[in-house]
C-alpha positions in Angstrom: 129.1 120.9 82.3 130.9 122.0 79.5 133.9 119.0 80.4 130.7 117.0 80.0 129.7 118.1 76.9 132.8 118.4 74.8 134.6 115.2 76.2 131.2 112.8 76.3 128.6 113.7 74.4 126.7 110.3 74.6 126.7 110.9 78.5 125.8 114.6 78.2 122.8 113.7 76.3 122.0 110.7 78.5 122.5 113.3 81.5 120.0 116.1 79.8 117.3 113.8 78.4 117.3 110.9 80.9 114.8 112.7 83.5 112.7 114.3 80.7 110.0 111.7 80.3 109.7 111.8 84.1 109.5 115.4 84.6 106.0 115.7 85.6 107.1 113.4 88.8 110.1 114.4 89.8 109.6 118.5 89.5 106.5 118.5 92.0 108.9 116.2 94.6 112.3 118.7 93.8 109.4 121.9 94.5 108.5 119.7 97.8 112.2 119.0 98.9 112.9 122.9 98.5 110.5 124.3 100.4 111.5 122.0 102.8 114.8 122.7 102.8 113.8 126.7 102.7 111.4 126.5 106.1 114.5 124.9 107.4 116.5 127.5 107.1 113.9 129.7 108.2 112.6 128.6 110.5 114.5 125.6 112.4 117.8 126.1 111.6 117.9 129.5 113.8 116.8 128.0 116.5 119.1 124.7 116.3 122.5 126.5 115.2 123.6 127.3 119.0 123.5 123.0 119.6 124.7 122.5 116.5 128.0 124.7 116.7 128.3 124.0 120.4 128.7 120.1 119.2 131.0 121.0 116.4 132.9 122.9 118.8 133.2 120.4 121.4 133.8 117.9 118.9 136.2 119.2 117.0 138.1 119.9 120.4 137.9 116.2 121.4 139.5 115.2 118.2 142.2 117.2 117.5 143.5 116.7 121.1 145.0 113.4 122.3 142.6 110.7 123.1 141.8 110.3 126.9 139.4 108.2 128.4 136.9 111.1 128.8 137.1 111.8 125.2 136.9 108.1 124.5 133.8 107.9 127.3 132.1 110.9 125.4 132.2 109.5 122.3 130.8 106.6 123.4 128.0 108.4 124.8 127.7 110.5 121.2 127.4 107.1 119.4 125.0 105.7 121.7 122.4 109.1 121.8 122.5 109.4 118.5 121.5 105.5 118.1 119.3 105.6 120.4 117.7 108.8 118.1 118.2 107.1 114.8 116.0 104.3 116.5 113.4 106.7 117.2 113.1 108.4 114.0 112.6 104.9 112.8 109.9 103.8 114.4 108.7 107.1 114.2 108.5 106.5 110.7 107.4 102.7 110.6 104.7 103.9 112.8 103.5 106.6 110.2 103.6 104.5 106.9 101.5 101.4 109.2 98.8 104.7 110.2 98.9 105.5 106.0 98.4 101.9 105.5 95.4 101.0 108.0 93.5 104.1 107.3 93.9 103.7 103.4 92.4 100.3 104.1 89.6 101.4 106.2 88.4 103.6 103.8 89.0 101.3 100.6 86.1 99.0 102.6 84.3 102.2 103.3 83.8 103.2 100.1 83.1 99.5 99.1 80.2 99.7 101.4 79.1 102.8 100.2 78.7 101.4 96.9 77.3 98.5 97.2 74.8 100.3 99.4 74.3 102.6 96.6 74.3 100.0 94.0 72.7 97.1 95.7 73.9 93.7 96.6 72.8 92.2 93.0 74.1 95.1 90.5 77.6 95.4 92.1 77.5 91.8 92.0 77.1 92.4 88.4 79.8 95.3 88.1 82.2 93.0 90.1 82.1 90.2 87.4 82.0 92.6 84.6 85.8 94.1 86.4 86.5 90.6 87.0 86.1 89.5 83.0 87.8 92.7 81.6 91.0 91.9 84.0 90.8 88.1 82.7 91.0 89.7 79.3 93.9 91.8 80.0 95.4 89.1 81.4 95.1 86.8 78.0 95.4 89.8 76.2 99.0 89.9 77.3 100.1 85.9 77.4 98.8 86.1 73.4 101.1 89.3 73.6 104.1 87.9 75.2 103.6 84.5 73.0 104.1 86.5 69.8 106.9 88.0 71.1 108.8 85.2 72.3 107.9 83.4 69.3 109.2 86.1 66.9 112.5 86.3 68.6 112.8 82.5 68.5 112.5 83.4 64.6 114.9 85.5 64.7 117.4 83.5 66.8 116.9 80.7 64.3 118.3 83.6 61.5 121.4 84.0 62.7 124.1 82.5 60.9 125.9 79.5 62.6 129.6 80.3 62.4 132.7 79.6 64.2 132.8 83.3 65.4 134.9 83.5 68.5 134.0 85.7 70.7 132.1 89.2 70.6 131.4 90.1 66.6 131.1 93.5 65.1 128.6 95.3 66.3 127.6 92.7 68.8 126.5 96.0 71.6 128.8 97.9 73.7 
């Protein structure tokens, strides 16, 4: 890190400061990936180190010694098992974020129900209209926005000397 600092200090600083303003996301998530990582080695890792140095063993075996068509054959059957895997783990997964999906809509229209059974049919009707007009006025809130801005840097394109400068010009960015 010390390479990093006295050689590039622009990229050291980038490097210290860049997660900074997203710390409050990121260290929760780093917290959650070590514990992970720490029940693994407590607690799975034990029981999965005989497989794992059994295939490291027998791997390493079939490829340092000439190829023969048993190696090749159990290769083969490697690539295809762990495929075959790989495609469970991925529906496996497809399957969980379409169970996170359906449930969080259930209960969004749950909840809806609730409150308009709690509210009644005319004053959510009411509270409805009143969300409805203050996300119309966001909405125009940020064209007026976005029109001022576009309109201010059409000023300023229209202040830039006209020139035959060829190419980049001093201090024209990187």
């Amino acid at each position: 890190m010390d390479l990093l600092e006295e050689n590039f200090p622009q990229l050291f600083y980038l490097y210290s400061t860049y997660y900074t303003p997203y710390a409050t996301y990121i260290y929760p998530l780093r917290r959650a990936l070590l514990l992970t990582q720490s029940y693994f080695y407590q607690y799975a890792f034990p029981t999965l180190y005989p497989f794992y140095a059994l295939t490291l063993r027998l791997l390493s075996s079939v490829l340092t010694e000439q190829p023969s068509l048993a190696s090749l054959a159990l290769l083969a059957i490697l690539l295809l098992v762990s495929l075959k895997l790989m495609d469970i783990l991925r529906r496996t997964i497809i399957s969980w974020i379409a169970f996170v999906i359906r449930m969080t809509m259930y209960a969004s229209v749950m909840l809806l129900g609730v409150w308009v059974y709690q509210r009644g049919l005319e004053q959510s009707l009411e509270d409805l209209g009143w969300i409805l007009g203050y996300f119309a006025g966001l909405g125009e809130q940020g064209q007026r926005m976005g029109h001022a801005k576009a309109a201010g840097r059409a000023n300023e394109a229209r202040r830039i000397p006209k020139g035959n400068h060829r190419g980049r010009t001093r201090g024209a960015g990187w």
